[in-house]
VOPAGU-2260 file (C-alpha; in pm, 1 decimal, decimal comma):
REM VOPAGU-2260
SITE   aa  ch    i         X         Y         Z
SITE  UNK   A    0   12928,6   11444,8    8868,3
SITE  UNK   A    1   12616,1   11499,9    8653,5
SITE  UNK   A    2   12318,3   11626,1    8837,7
SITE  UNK   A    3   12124,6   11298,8    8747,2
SITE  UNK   A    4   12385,0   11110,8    8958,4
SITE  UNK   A    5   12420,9   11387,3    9228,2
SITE  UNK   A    6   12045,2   11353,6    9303,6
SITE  UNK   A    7   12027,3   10960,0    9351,4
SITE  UNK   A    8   12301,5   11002,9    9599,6
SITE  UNK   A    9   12127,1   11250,7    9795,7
SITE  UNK   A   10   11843,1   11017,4    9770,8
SITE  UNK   A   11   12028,9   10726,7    9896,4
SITE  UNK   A   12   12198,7   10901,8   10170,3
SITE  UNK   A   13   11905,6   11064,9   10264,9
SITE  UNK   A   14   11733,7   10693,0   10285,8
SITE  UNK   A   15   12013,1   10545,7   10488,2
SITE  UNK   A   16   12047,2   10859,1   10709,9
SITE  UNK   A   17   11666,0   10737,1   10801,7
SITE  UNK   A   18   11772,0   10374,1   10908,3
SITE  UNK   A   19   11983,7   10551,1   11146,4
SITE  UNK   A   20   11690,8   10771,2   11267,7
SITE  UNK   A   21   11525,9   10511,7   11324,8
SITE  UNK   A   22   11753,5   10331,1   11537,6
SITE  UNK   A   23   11877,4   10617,7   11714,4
SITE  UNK   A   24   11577,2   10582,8   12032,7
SITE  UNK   A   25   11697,1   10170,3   12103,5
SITE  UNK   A   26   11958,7   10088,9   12304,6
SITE  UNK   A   27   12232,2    9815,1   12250,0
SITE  UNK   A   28   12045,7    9576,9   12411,3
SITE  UNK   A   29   11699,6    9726,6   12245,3
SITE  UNK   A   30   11856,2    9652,2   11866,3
SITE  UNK   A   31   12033,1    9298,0   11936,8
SITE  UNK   A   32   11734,2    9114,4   12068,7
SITE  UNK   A   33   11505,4    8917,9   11873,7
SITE  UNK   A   34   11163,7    8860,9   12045,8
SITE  UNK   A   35   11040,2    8578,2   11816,8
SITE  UNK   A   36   11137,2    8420,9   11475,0
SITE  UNK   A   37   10960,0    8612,1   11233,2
SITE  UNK   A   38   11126,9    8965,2   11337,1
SITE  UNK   A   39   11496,3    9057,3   11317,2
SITE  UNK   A   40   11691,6    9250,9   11591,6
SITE  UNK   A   41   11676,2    9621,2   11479,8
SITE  UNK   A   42   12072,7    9593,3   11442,5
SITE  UNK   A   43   12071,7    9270,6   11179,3
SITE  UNK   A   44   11803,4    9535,9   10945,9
SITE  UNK   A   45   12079,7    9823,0   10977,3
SITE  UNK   A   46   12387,6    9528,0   10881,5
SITE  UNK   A   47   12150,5    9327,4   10658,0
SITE  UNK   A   48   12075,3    9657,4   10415,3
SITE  UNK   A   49   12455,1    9778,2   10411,1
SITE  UNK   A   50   12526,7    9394,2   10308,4
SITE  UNK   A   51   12248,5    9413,9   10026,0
SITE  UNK   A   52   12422,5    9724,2    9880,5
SITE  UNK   A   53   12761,9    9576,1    9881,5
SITE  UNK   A   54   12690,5    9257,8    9743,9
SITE  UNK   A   55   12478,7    9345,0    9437,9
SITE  UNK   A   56   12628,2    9691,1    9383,7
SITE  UNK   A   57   12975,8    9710,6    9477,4
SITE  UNK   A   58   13048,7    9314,6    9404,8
SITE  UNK   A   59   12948,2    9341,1    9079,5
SITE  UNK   A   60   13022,8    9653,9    8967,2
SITE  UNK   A   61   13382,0    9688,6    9095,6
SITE  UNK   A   62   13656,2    9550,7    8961,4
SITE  UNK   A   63   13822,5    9257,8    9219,6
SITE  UNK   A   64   13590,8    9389,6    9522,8
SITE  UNK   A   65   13695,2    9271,4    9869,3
SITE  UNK   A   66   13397,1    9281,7   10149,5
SITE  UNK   A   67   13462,2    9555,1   10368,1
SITE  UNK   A   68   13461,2    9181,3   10667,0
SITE  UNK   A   69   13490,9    8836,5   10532,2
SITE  UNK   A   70   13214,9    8718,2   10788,6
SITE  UNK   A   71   12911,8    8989,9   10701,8
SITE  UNK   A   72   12813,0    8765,1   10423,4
SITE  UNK   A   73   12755,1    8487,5   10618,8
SITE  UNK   A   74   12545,8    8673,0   10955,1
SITE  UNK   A   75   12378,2    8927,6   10694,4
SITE  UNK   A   76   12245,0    8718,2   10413,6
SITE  UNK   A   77   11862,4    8695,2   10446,4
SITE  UNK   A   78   11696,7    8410,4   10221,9
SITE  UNK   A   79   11900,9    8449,4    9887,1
SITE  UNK   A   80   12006,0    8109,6    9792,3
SITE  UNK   A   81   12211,8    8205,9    9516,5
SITE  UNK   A   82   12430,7    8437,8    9687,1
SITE  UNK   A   83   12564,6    8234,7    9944,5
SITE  UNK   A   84   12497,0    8053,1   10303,9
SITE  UNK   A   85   12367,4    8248,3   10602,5
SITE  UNK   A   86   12322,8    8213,6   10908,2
SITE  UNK   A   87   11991,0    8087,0   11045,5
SITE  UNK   A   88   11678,3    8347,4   11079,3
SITE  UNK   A   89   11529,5    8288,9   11419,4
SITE  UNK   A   90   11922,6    8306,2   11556,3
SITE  UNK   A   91   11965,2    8616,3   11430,8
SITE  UNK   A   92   11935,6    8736,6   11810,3
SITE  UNK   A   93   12202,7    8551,2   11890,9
SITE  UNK   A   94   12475,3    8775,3   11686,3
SITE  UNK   A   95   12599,4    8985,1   11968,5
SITE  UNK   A   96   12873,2    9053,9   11764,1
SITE  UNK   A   97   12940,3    9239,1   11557,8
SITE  UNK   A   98   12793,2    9527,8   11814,3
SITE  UNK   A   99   12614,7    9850,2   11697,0
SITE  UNK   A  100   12888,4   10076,5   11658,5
SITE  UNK   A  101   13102,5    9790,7   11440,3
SITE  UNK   A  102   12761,8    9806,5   11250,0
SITE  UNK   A  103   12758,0   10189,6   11223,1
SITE  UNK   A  104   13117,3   10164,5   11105,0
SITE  UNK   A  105   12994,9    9913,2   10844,6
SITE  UNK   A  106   12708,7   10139,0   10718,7
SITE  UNK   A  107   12979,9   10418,5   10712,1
SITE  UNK   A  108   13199,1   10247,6   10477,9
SITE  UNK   A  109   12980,5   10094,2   10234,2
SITE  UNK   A  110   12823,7   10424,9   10248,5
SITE  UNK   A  111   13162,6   10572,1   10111,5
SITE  UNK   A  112   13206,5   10298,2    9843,4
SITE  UNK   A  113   12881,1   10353,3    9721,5
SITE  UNK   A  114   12931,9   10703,4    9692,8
SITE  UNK   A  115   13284,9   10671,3    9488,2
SITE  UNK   A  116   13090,2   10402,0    9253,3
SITE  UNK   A  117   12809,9   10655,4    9155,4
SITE  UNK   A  118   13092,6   10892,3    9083,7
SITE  UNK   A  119   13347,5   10688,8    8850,5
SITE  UNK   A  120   13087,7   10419,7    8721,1
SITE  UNK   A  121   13131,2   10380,6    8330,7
SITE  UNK   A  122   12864,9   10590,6    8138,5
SITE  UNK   A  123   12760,5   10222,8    7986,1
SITE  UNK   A  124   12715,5   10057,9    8339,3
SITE  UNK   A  125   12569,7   10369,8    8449,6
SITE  UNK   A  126   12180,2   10282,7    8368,9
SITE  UNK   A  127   12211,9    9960,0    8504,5
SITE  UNK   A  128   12381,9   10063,3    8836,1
SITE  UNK   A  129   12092,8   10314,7    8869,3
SITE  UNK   A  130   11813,6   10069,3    8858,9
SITE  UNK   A  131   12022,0    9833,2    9121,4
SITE  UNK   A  132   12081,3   10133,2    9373,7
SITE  UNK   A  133   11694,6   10224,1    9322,8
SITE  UNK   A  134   11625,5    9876,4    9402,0
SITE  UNK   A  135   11800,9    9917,6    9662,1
SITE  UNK   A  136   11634,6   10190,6    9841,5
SITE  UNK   A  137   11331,5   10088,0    9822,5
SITE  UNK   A  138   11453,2    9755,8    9989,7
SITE  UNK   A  139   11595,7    9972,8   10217,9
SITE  UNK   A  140   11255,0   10123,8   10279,2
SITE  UNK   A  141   11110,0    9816,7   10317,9
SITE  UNK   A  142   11319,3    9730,2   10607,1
SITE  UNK   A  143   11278,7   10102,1   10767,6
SITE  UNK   A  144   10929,8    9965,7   10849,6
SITE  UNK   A  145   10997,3    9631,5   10954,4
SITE  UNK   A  146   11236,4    9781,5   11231,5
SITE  UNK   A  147   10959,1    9969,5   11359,0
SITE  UNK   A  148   10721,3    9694,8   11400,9
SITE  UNK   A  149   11029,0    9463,3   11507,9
SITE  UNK   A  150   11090,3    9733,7   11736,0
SITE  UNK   A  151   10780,5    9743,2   11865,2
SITE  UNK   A  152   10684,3    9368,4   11931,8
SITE  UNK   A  153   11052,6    9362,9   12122,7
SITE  UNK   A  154   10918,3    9618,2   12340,2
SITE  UNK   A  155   10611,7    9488,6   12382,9
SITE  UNK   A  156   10803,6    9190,2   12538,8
SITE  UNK   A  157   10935,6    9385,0   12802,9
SITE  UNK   A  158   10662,8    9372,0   13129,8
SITE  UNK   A  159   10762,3    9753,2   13220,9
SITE  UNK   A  160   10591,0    9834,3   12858,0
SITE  UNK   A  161   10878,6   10072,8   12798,4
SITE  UNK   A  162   10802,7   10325,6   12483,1
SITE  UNK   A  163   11029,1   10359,9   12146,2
SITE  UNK   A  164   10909,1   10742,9   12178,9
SITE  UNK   A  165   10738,1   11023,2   12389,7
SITE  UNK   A  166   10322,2   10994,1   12316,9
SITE  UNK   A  167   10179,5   11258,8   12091,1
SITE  UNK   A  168    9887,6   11466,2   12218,8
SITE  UNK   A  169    9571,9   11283,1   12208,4
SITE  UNK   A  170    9397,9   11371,4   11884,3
SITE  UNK   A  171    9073,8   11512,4   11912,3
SITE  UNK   A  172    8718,6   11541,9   11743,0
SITE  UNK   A  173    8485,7   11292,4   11630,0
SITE  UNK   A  174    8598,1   10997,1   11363,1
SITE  UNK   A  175    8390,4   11002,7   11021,6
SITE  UNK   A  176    8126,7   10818,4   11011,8
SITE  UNK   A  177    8152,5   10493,1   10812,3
SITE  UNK   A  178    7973,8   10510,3   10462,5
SITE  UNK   A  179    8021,5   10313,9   10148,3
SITE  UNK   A  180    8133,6   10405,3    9808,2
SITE  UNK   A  181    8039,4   10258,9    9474,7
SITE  UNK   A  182    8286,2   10146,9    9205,1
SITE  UNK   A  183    8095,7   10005,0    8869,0
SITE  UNK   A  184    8382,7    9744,0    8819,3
SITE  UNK   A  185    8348,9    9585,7    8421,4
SITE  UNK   A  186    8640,7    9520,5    8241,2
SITE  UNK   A  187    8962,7    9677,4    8393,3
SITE  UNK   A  188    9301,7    9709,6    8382,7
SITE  UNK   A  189    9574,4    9667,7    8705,6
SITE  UNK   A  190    9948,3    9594,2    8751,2
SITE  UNK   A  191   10207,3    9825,4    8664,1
SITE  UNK   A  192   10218,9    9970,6    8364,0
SITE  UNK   A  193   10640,9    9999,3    8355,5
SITE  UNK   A  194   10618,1   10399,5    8441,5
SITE  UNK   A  195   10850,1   10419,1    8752,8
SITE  UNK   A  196   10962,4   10205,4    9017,9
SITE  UNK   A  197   10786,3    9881,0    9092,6
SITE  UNK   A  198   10928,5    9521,0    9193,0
SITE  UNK   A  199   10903,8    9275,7    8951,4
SITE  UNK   A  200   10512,5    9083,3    9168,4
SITE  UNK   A  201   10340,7    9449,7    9046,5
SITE  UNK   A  202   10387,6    9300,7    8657,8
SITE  UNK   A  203   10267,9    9230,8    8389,7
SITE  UNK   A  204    9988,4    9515,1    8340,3
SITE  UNK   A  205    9676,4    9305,4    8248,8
SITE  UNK   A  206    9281,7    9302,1    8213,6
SITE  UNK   A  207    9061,0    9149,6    8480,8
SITE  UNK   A  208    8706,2    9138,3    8528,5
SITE  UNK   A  209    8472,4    9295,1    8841,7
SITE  UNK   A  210    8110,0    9283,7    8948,9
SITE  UNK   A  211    7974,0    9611,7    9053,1
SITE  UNK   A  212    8123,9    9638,9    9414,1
SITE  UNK   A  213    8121,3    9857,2    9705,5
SITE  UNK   A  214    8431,0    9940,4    9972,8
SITE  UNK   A  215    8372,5   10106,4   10328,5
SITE  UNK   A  216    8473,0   10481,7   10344,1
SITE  UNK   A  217    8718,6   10409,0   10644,3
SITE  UNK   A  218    8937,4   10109,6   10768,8
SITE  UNK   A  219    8762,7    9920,1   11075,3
SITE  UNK   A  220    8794,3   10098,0   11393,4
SITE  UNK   A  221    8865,2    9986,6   11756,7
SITE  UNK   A  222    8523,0   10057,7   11866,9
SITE  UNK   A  223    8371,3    9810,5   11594,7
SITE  UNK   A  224    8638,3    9556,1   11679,8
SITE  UNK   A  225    8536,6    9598,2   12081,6
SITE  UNK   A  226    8130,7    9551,9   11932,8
SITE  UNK   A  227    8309,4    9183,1   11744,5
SITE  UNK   A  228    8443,9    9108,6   12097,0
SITE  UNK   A  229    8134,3    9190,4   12309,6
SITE  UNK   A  230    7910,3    8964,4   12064,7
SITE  UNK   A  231    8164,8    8666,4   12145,9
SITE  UNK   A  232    8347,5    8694,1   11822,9
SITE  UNK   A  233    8662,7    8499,9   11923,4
SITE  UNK   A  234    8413,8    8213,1   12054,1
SITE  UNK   A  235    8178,6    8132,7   11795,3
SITE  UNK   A  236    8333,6    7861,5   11527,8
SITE  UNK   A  237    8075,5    7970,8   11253,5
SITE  UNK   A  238    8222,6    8275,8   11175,1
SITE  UNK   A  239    8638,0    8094,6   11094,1
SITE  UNK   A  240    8778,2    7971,6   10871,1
SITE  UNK   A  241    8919,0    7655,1   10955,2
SITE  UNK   A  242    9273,4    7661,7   11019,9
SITE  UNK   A  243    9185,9    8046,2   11191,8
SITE  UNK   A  244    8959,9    7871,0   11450,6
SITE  UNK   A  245    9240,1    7620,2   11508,9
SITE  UNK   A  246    9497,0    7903,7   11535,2
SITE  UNK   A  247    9280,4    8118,2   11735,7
SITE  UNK   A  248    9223,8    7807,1   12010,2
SITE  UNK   A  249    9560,8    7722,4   11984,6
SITE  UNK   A  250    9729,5    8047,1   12007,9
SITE  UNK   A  251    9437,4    8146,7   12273,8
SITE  UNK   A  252    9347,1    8455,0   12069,9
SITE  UNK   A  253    9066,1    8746,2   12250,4
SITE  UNK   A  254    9182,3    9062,8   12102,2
SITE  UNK   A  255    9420,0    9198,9   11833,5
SITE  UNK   A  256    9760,2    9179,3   11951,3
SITE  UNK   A  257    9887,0    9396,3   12202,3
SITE  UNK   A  258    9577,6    9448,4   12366,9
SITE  UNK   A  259    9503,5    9338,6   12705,4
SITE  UNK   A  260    9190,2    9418,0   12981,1
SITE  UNK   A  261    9312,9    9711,6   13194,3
SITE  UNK   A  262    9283,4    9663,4   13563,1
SITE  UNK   A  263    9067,0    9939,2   13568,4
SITE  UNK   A  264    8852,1    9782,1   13322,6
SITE  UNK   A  265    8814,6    9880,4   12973,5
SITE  UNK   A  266    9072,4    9760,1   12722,4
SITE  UNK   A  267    9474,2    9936,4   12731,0
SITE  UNK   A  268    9706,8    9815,6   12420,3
SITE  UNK   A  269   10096,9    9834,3   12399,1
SITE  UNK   A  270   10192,7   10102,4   12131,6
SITE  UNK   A  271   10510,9   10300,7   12072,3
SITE  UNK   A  272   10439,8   10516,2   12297,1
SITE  UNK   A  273   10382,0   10276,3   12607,3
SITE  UNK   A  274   10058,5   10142,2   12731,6
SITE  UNK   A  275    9725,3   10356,4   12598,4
SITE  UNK   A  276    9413,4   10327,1   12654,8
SITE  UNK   A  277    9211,1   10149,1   12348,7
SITE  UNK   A  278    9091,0   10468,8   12111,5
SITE  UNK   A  279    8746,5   10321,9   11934,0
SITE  UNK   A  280    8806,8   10607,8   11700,0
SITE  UNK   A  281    9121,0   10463,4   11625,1
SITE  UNK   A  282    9158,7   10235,5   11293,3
SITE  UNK   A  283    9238,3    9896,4   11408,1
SITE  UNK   A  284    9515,9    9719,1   11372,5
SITE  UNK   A  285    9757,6    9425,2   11450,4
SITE  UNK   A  286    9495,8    9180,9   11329,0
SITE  UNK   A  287    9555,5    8844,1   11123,5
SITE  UNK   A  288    9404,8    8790,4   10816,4
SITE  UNK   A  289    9194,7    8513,2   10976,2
SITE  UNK   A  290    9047,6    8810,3   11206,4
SITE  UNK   A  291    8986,3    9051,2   10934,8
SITE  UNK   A  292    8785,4    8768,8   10752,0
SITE  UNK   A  293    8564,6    8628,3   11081,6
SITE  UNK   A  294    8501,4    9006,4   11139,6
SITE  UNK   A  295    8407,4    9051,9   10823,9
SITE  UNK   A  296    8175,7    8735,1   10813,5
SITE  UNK   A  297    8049,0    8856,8   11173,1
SITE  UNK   A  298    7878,3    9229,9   10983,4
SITE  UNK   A  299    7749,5    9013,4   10698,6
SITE  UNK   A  300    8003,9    9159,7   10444,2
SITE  UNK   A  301    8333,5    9067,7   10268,7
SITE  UNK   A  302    8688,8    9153,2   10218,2
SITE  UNK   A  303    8807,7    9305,5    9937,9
SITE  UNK   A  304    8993,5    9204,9    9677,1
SITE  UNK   A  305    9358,7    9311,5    9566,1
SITE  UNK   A  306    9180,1    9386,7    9213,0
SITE  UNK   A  307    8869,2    9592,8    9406,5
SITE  UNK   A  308    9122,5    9766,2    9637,7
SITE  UNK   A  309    9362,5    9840,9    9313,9
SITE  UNK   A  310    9080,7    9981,0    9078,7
SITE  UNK   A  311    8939,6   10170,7    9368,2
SITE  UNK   A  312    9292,7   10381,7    9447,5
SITE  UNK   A  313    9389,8   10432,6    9047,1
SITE  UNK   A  314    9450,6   10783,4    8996,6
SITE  UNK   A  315    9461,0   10922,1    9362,4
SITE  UNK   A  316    9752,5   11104,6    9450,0
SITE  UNK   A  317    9937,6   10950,0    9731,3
SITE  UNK   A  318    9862,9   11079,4   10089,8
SITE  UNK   A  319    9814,3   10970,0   10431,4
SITE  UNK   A  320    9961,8   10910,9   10778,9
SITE  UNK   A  321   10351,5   10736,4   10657,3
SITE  UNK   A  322   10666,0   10745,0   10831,4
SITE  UNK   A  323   10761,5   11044,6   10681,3
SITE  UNK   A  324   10527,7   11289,1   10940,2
SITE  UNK   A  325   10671,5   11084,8   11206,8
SITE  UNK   A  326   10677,5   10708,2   11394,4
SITE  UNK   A  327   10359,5   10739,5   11532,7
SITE  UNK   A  328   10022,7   10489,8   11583,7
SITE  UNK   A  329    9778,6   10471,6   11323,8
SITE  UNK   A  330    9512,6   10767,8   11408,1
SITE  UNK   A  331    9159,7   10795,8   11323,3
SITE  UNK   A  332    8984,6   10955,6   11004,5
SITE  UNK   A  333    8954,9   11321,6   11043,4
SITE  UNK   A  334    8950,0   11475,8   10718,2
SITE  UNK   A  335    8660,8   11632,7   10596,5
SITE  UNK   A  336    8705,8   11502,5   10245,6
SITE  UNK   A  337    8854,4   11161,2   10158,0
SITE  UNK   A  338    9152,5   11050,9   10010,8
SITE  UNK   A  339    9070,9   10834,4    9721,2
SITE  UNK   A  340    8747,2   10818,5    9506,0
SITE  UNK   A  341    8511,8   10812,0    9823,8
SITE  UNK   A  342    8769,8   10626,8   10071,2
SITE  UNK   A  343    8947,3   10811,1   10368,3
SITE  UNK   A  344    9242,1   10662,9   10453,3
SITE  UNK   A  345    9299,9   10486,7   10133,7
SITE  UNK   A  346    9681,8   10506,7   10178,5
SITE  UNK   A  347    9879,8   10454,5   10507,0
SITE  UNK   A  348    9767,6   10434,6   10841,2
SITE  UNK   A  349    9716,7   10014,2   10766,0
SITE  UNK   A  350    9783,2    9778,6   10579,4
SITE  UNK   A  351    9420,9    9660,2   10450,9
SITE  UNK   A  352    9361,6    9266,7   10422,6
SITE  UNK   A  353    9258,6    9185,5   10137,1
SITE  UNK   A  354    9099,7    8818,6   10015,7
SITE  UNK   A  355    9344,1    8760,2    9756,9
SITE  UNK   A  356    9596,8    8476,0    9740,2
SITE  UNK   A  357    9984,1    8617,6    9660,2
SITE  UNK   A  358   10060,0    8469,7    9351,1
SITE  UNK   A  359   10178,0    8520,1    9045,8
SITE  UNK   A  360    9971,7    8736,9    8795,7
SITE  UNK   A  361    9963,0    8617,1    8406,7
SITE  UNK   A  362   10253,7    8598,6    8244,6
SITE  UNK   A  363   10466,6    8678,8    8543,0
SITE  UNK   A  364   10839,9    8523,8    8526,8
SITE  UNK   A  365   11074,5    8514,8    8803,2
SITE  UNK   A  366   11389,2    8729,5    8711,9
SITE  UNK   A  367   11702,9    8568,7    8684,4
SITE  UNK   A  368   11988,0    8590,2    8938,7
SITE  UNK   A  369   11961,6    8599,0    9308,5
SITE  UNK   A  370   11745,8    8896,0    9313,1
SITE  UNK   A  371   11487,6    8674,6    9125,9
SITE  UNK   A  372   11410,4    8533,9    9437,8
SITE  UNK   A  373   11302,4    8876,1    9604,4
SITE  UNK   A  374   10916,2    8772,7    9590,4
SITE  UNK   A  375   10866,6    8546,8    9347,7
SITE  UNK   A  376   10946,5    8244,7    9569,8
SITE  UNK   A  377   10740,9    8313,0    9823,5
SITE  UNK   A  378   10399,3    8295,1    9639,5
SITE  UNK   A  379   10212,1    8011,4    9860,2
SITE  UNK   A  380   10046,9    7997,5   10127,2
SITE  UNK   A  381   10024,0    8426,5   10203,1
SITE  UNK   A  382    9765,8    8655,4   10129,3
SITE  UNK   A  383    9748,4    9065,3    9974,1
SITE  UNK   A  384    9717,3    9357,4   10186,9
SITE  UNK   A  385    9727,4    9693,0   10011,4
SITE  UNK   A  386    9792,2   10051,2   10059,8
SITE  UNK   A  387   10071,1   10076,7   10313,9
SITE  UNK   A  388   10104,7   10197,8   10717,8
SITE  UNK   A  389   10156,1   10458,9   10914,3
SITE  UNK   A  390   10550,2   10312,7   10915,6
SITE  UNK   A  391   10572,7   10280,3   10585,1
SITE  UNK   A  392   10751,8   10578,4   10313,8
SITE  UNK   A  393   10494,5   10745,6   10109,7
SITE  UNK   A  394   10822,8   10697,3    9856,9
SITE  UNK   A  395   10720,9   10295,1    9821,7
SITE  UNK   A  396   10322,6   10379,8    9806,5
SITE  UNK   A  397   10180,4   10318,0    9458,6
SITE  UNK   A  398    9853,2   10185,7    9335,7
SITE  UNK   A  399   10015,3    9859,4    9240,6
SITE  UNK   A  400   10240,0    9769,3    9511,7
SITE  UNK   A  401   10162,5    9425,2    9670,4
SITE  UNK   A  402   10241,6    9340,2   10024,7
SITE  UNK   A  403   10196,9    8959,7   10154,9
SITE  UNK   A  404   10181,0    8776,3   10500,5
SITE  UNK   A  405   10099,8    8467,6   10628,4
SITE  UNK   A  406    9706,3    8463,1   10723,9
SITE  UNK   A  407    9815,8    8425,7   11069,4
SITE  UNK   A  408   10051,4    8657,4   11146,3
SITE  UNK   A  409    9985,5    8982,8   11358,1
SITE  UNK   A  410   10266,5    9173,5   11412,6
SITE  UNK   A  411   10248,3    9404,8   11132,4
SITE  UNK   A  412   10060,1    9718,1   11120,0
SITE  UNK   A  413    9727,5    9543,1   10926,2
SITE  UNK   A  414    9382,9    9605,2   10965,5
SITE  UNK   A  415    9044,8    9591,0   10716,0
SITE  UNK   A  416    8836,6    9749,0   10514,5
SITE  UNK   A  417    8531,1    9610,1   10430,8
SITE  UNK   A  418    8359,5    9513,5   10089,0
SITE  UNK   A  419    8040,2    9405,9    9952,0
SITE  UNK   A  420    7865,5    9329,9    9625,5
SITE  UNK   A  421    7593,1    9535,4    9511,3
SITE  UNK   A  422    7345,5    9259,8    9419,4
SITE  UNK   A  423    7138,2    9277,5    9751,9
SITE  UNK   A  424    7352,1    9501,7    9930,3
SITE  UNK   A  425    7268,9    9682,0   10240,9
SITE  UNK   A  426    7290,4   10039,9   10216,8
């Protein structure tokens, strides 16, 4: 085996190896329950991978292929039209089995398969079978977080507030102060540039135009969120949009999600770890987009744009709190000197709302085949956040990479960072 193969198969088994890892603290019970319709039991991400590697690497690569179970196709699909029915999302909880070990055996053999394919595949398949399995990975990667926070919202449904892992020692010193930093803005350039990995939303590279802006040194902490909640900030209409006041009276919305009043006063949230006290130092996070924007309105400033965010970040080498110290809850800005041209935190720790619409940037065309609908499809009706988690892999983290939810939706790791124009800006 050349060394060029040799090395993406101790990448990929080193990626799946994590998936296990990851798993490895739940129970049975833990990864086959599905606590709402949006997340997937932690055992459907391990299958749902495995089946993702076997039907666009080893069913079209190998001759006359037959699926390691006739029935994975059907429970595993996700939302790929072309490749098949599947079994509806929010049932996915209902798939008892197959059970997790039948699951682990699954893993286990595609595992092998893939392994035999990167060693015989024809020289002439060979680039294209590359640029599948890296695909693959980093969908792979994708899914590593979404157990996490899947994970964690089961949990959270549990009243005993049981913990996916033993609390870290509190951190301690004082947060850095919030500042802002200056970015001239003109005539610039974002989306990828074809240099590396990047799914096909990050393209085409093109120009865009920015007024002189300004982005807050830090995300948003918990204490500024608990000054948004003293001041009536989940009461006051004039600071929503519309459909977020209608959510937030509908839904009965006070606080991010997962926090609640403590009976000895103060505010606790649910975290990996169990119950903890709120941390003001503490970026924060589990917020909607429809949060991030009344808060915003509430200091008199702005959210940022995808563009902003993207120019801000170019050039920066990639580092911050990801899975890869460690599942852990986002924790506060420490470092002396920041990350990214002025901004601490710039990568990790949350996802940053941004007030950019996902769609399609110019020129964009949706790939053909099933794995054309991977994002393209799903351009309406979500908004940007940049820069990744503390659950994400620093592997996936690049200037360009876009990440989308619905504006209401809190269970991912998302906070804010704010922005403001310099025209009349307070400083």
């Amino acid at each position: 085996m050349t060394d060029e193969r040799a090395g993406l198969l101790a990448q990929y088994r080193s990626t799946r190896n994590r998936t296990e890892a990851l798993a490895s603290p739940l129970s049975a019970e833990d990864q086959t329950v599905q606590s709402m319709p949006d997340t997937s039991p932690t055992k459907w991400h391990r299958a749902h991978t495995t089946w993702f590697f076997e039907t666009f690497l080893l069913g079209e690569y190998v001759p006359d292929y037959r699926p390691v179970h006739p029935d994975y196709a059907f429970l595993f699909n996700s939302y790929y039209e072309q490749a098949g029915p599947r079994h509806a999302r929010p049932n996915r909880g209902m798939i008892t089995r197959p059970g997790i070990a039948e699951v682990a055996s699954y893993r286990a053999e595609v595992d092998r398969r893939i392994g035999r394919l990167i060693e015989t595949a024809p020289a002439a398949q060979w680039p294209d079978i590359e640029a599948r399995i890296t695909l693959g990975l980093h969908h792979e990667m994708q899914h590593q977080e979404l157990l996490v926070m899947d994970a964690k919202h089961a949990l959270s449904r549990n009243p005993t507030g049981p913990a996916y892992s033993p609390a870290p020692p509190a951190p301690d010193g004082n947060a850095v102060p919030e500042s802002w930093a200056a970015f001239d803005g003109g005539l610039v350039e974002i989306g990828h540039r074809g240099n590396g990995f990047a799914y096909d939303n990050e393209g085409p590279h093109h120009q865009v135009y920015l007024r002189p802006y300004r982005l807050a040194s830090r995300p948003t902490t918990c204490g500024a969120w608990l000054e948004f909640m003293a001041d009536d900030g989940y009461g006051r209409p004039e600071l929503w949009l519309s459909e977020g006041w209608a959510t937030v009276q509908a839904e009965e919305w006070q606080a991010p999600l997962y926090w609640r009043e403590a009976e000895s006063g103060g505010w606790e949230r649910f975290t990996l770890h169990g119950r903890q006290p709120v941390d003001p130092r503490a970026p924060v996070s589990h917020v909607s987009y429809f949060e991030a924007d009344a808060f915003a309105r509430w200091t008199g400033f702005r959210l940022p744009s995808e563009m902003e965010w993207e120019v801000a970040v170019n050039g920066a080498p990639v580092a911050g709190q990801f899975l890869d110290g460690g599942v852990a809850e986002p924790q506060p800005a420490f470092a002396d000197a920041p990350d990214a041209s002025g901004l601490h935190q710039a990568w990790g720790t949350v996802w940053e709302w941004t007030q950019s619409p996902y769609s399609a940037y110019p020129g964009f065309r949706t790939p053909p085949g099933a794995l054309g609908e991977y994002n393209g499809k799903f351009m309406v009706n979500q908004m940007v956040s940049r820069g990744g988690c503390a659950w994400t892999a620093a592997a996936q983290m690049r200037p360009t990479y876009r990440n989308f939810f619905p504006p209401s939706t809190r269970w991912h790791c998302s906070g804010l960072r704010l922005a403001q124009d310099v025209e009349g800006a307070l400083v």
